[in-house]
N, CA, C and O atoms as a GROMACS GRO file, in nm:
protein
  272
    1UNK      N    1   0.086  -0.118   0.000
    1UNK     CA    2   0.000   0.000   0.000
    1UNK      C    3   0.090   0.123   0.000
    1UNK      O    4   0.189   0.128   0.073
    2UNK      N    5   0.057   0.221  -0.079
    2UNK     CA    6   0.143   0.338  -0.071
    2UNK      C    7   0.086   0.472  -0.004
    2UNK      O    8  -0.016   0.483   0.064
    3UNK      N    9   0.159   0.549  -0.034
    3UNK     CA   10   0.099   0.661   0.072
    3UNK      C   11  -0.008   0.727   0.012
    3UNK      O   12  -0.093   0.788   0.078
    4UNK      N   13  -0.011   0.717  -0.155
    4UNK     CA   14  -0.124   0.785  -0.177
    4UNK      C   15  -0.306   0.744  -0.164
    4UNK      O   16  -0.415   0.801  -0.152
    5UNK      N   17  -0.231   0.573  -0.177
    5UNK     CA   18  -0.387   0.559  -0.192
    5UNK      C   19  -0.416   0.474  -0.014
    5UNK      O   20  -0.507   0.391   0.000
    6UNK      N   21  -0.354   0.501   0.064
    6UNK     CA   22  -0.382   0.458   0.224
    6UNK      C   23  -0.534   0.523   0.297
    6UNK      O   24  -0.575   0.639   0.288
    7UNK      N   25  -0.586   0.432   0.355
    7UNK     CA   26  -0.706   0.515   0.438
    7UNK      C   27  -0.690   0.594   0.510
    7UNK      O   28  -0.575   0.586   0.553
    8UNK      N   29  -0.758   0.693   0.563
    8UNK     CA   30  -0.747   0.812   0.638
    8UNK      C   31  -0.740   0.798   0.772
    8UNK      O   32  -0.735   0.884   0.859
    9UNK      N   33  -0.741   0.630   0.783
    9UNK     CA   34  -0.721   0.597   0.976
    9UNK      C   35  -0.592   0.536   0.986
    9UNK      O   36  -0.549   0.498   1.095
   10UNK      N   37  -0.500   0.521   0.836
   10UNK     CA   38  -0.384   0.459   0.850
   10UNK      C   39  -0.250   0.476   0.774
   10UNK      O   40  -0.254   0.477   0.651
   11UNK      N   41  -0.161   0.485   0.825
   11UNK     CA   42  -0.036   0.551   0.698
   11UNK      C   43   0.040   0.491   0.680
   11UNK      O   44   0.047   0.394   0.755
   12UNK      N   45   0.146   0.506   0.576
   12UNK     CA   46   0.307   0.435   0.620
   12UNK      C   47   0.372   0.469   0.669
   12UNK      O   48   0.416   0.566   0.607
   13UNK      N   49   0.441   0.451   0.788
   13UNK     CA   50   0.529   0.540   0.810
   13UNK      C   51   0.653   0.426   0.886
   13UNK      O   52   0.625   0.308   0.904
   14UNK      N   53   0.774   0.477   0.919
   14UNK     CA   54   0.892   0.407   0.978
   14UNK      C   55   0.868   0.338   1.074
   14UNK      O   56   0.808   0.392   1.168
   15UNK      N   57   0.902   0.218   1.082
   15UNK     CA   58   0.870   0.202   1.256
   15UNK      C   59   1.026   0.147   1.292
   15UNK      O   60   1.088   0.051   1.245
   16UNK      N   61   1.046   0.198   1.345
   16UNK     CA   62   1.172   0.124   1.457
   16UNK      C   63   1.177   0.052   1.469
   16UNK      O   64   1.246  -0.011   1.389
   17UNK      N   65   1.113  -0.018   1.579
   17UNK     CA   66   1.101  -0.140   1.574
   17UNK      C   67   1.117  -0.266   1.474
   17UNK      O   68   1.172  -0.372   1.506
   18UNK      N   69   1.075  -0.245   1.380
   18UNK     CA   70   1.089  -0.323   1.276
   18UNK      C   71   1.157  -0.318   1.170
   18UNK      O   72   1.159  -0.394   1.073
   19UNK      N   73   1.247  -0.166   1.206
   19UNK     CA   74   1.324  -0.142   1.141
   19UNK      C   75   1.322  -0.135   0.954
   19UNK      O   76   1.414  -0.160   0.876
   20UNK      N   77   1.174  -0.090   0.926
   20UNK     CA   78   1.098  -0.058   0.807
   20UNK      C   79   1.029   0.015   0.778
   20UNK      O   80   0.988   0.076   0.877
   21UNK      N   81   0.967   0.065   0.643
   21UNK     CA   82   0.826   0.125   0.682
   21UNK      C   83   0.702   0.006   0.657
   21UNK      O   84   0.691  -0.092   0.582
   22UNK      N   85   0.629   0.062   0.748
   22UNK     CA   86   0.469  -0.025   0.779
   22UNK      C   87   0.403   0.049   0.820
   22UNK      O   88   0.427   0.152   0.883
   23UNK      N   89   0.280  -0.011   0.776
   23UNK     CA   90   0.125   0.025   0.763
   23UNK      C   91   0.116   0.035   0.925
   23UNK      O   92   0.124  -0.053   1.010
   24UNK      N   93   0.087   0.238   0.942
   24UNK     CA   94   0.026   0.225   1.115
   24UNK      C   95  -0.094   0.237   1.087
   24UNK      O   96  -0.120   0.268   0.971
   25UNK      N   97  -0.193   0.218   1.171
   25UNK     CA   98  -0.328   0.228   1.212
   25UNK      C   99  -0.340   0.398   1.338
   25UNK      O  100  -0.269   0.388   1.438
   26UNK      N  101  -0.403   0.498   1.327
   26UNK     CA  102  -0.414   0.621   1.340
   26UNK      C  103  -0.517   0.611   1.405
   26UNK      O  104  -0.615   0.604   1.330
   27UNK      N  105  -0.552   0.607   1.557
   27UNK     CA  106  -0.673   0.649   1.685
   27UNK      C  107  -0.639   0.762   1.694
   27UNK      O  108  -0.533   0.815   1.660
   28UNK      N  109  -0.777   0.826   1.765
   28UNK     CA  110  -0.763   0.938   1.822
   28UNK      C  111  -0.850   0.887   1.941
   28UNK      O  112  -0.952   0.818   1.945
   29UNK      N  113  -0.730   0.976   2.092
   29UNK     CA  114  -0.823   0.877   2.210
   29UNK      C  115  -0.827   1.022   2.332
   29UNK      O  116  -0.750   1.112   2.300
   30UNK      N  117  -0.884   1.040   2.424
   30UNK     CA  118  -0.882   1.118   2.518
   30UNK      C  119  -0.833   1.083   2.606
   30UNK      O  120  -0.872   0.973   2.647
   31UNK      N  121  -0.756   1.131   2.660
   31UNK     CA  122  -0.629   1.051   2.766
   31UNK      C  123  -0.661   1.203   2.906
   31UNK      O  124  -0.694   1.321   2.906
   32UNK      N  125  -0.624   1.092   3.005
   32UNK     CA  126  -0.611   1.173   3.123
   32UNK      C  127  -0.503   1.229   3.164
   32UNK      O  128  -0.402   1.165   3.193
   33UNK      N  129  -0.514   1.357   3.173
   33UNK     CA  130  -0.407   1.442   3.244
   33UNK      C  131  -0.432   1.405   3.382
   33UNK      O  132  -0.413   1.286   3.407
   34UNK      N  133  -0.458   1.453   3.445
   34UNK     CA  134  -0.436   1.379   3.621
   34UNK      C  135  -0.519   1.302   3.617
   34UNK      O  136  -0.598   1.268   3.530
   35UNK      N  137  -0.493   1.258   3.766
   35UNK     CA  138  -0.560   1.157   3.855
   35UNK      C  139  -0.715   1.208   3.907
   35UNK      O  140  -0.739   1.323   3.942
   36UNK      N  141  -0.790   1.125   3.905
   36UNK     CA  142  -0.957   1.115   3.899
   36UNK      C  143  -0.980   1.174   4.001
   36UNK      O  144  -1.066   1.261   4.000
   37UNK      N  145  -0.890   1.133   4.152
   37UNK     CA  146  -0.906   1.209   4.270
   37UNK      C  147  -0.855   1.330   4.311
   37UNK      O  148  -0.881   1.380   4.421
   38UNK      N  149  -0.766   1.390   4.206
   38UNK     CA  150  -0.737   1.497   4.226
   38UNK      C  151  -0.871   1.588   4.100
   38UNK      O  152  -0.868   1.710   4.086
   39UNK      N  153  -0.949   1.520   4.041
   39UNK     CA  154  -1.022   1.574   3.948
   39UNK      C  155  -1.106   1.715   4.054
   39UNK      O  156  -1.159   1.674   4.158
   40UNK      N  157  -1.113   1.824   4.035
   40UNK     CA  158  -1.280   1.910   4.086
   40UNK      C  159  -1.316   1.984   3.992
   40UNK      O  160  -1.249   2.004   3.891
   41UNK      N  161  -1.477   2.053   4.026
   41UNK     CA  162  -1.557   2.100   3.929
   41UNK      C  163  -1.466   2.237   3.844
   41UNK      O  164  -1.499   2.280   3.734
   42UNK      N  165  -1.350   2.286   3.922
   42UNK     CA  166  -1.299   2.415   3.872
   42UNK      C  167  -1.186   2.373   3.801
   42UNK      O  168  -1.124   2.459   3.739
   43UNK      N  169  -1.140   2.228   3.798
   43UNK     CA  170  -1.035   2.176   3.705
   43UNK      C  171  -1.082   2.060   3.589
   43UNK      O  172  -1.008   2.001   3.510
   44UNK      N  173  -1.214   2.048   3.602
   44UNK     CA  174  -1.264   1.911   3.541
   44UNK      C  175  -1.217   1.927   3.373
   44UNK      O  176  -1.190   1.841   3.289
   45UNK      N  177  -1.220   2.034   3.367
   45UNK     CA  178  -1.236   2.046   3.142
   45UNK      C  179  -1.095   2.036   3.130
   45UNK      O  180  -1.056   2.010   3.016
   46UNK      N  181  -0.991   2.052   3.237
   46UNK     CA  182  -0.862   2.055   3.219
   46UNK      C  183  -0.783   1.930   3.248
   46UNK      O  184  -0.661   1.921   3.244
   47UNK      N  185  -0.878   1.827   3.279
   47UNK     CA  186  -0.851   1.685   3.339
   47UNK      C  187  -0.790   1.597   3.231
   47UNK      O  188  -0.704   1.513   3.255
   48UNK      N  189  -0.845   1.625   3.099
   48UNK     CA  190  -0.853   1.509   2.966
   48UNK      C  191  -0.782   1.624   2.837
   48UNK      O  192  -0.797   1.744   2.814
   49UNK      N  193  -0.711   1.527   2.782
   49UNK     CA  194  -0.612   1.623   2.644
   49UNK      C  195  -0.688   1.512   2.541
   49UNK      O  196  -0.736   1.405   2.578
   50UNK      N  197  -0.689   1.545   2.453
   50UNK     CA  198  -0.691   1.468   2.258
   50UNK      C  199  -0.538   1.420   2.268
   50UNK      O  200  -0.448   1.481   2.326
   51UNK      N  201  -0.528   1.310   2.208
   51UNK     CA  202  -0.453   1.241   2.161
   51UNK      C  203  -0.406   1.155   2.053
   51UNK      O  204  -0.495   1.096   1.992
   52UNK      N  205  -0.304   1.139   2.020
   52UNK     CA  206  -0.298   1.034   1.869
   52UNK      C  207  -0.203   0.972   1.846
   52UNK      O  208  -0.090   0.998   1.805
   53UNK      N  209  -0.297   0.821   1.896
   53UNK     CA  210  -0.197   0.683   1.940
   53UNK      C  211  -0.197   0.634   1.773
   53UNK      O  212  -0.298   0.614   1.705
   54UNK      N  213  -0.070   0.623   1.733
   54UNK     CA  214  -0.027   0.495   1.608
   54UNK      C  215   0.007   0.380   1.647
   54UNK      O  216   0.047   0.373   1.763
   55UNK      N  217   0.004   0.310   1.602
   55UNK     CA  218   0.004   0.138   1.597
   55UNK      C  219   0.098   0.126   1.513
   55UNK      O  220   0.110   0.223   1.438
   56UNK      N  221   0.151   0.062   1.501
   56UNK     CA  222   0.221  -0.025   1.376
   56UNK      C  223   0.155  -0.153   1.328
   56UNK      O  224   0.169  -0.245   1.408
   57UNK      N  225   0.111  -0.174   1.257
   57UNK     CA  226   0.037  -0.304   1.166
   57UNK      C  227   0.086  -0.472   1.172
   57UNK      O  228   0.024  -0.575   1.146
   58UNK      N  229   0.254  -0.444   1.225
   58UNK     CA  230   0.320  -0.575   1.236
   58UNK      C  231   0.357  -0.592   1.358
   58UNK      O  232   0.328  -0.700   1.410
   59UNK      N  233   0.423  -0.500   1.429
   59UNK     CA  234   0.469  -0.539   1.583
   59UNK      C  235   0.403  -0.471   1.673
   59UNK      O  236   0.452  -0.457   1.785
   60UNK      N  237   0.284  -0.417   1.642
   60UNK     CA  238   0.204  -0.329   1.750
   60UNK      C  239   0.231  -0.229   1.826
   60UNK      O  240   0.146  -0.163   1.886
   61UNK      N  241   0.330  -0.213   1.829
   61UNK     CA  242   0.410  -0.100   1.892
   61UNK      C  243   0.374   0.060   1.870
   61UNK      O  244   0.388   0.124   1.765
   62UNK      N  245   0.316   0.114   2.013
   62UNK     CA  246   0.248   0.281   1.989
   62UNK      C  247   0.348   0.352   1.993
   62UNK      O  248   0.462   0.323   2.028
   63UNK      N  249   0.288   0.489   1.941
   63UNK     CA  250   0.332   0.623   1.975
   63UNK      C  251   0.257   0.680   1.974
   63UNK      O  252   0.174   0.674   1.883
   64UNK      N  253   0.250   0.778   2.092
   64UNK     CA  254   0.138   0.890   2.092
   64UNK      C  255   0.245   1.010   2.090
   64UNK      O  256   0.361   1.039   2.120
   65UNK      N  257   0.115   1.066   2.028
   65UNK     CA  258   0.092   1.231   2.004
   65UNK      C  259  -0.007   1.313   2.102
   65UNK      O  260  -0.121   1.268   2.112
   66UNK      N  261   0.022   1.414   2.165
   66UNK     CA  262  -0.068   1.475   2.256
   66UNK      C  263  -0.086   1.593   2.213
   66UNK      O  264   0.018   1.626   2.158
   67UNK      N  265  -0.183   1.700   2.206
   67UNK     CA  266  -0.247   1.814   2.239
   67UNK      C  267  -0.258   1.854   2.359
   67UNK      O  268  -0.310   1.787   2.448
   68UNK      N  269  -0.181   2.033   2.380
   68UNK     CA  270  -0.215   2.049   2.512
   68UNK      C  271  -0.354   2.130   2.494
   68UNK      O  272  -0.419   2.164   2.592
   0.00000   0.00000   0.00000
């Protein structure tokens, strides 16, 4: 698969690991900035960032990307 005609949830890109390029798979997930018990109503919207976990297609291996 090449880069032009890849789906929009997945790319080629290098992986280390495998020391190639391979097909990642592209989530987008909401990840927690702190801890649940330190969560309150005047910090709650500031609790959770966007994120963007890749996969690699052969050895599974992530990397995320964060938004602050």
């Amino acid at each position: 698969m090449n880069r032009e005609n890849s789906p929009s949830d997945q790319r080629v890109s290098y992986c280390s690991r495998c020391d190639r390029e391979t097909i990642h798979r592209i989530e987008l997930a909401v990840k927690e900035r702190i801890e649940r018990d330190e969560v309150t109503a005047e910090n709650a919207k500031h609790g959770r960032r966007p994120a963007r976990i890749v996969v690699c297609s052969i050895c599974e291996t992530e990397s995320h990307d964060s938004w602050a």
